[in-house]
C-alpha positions as CSV (number, residue, x, y, z in Angstrom):
1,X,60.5,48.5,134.0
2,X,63.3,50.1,132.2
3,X,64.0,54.1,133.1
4,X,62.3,56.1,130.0
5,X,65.3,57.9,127.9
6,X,66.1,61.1,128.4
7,X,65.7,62.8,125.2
8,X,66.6,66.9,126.7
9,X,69.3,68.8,124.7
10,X,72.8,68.1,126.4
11,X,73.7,71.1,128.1
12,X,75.8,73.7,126.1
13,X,77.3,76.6,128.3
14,X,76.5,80.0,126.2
15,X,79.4,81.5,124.4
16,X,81.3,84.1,126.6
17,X,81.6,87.2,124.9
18,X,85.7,86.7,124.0
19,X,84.3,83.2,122.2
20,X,82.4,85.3,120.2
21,X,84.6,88.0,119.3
22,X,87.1,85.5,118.4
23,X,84.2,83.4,116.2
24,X,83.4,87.0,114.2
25,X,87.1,88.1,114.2
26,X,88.1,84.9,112.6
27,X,85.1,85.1,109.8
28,X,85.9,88.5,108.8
29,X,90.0,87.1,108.6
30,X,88.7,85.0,106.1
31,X,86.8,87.0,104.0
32,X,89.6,89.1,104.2
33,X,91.9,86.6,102.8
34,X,89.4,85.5,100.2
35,X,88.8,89.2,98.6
36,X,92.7,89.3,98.7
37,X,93.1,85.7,96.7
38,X,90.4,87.2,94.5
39,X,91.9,90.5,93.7
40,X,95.3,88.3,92.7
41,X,93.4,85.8,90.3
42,X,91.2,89.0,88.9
43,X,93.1,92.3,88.6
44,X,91.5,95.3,88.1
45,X,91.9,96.7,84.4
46,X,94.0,99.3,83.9
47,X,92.3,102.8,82.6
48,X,93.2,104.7,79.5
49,X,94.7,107.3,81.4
50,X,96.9,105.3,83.6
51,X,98.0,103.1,80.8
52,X,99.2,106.3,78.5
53,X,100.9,107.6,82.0
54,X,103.1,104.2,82.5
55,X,104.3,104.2,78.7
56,X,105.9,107.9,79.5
57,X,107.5,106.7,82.4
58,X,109.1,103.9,80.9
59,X,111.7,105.5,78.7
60,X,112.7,107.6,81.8
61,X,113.2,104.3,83.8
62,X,115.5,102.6,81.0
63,X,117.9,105.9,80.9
64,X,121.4,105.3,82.9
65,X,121.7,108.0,85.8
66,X,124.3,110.0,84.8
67,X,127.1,109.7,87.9
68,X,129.1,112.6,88.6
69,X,133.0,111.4,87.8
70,X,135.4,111.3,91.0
71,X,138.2,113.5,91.3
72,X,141.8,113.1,92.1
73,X,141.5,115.7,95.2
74,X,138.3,113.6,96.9
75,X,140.4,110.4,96.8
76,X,143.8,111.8,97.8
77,X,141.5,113.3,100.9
78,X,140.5,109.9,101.4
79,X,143.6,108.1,101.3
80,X,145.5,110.6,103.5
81,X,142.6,110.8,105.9
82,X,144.4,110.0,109.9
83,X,143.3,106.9,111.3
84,X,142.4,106.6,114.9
């Protein structure tokens, strides 16, 4: 007569405890990565406030800094300066 089958579950080791760090540490990486992908497909709306704050700001951005002219005596120093 034929040997019955063995129908027992196949014997799994239990996860060690750096498998399952490593299983949790990779799930929250991803939800990480999906509120991040999220946040760049949906951005937030921008207030009242903060939208009247960045109009100010913008004509101060478009103004040239004024640069303070160089004078004859700074590059005369410079040119005379003893090299080494």
């Amino acid at each position: 007569m034929p040997d019955p089958l063995d129908l027992s579950p196949p014997d799994i080791p239990e996860p060690t405890l750096l498998e399952t760090l490593l299983r949790y540490g990779l799930f929250c990486g991803a939800i990480f990565q999906l509120i991040c992908i999220l946040a760049i497909i949906f951005p937030g709306s921008k207030s009242q406030e903060d939208s009247e704050i960045s109009e100010a700001k913008i004509p101060e951005v478009l103004r040239k800094p004024k640069t303070a002219p160089v004078t004859a005596g700074k590059k005369q120093k410079k040119e005379t300066k003893k090299k080494r």
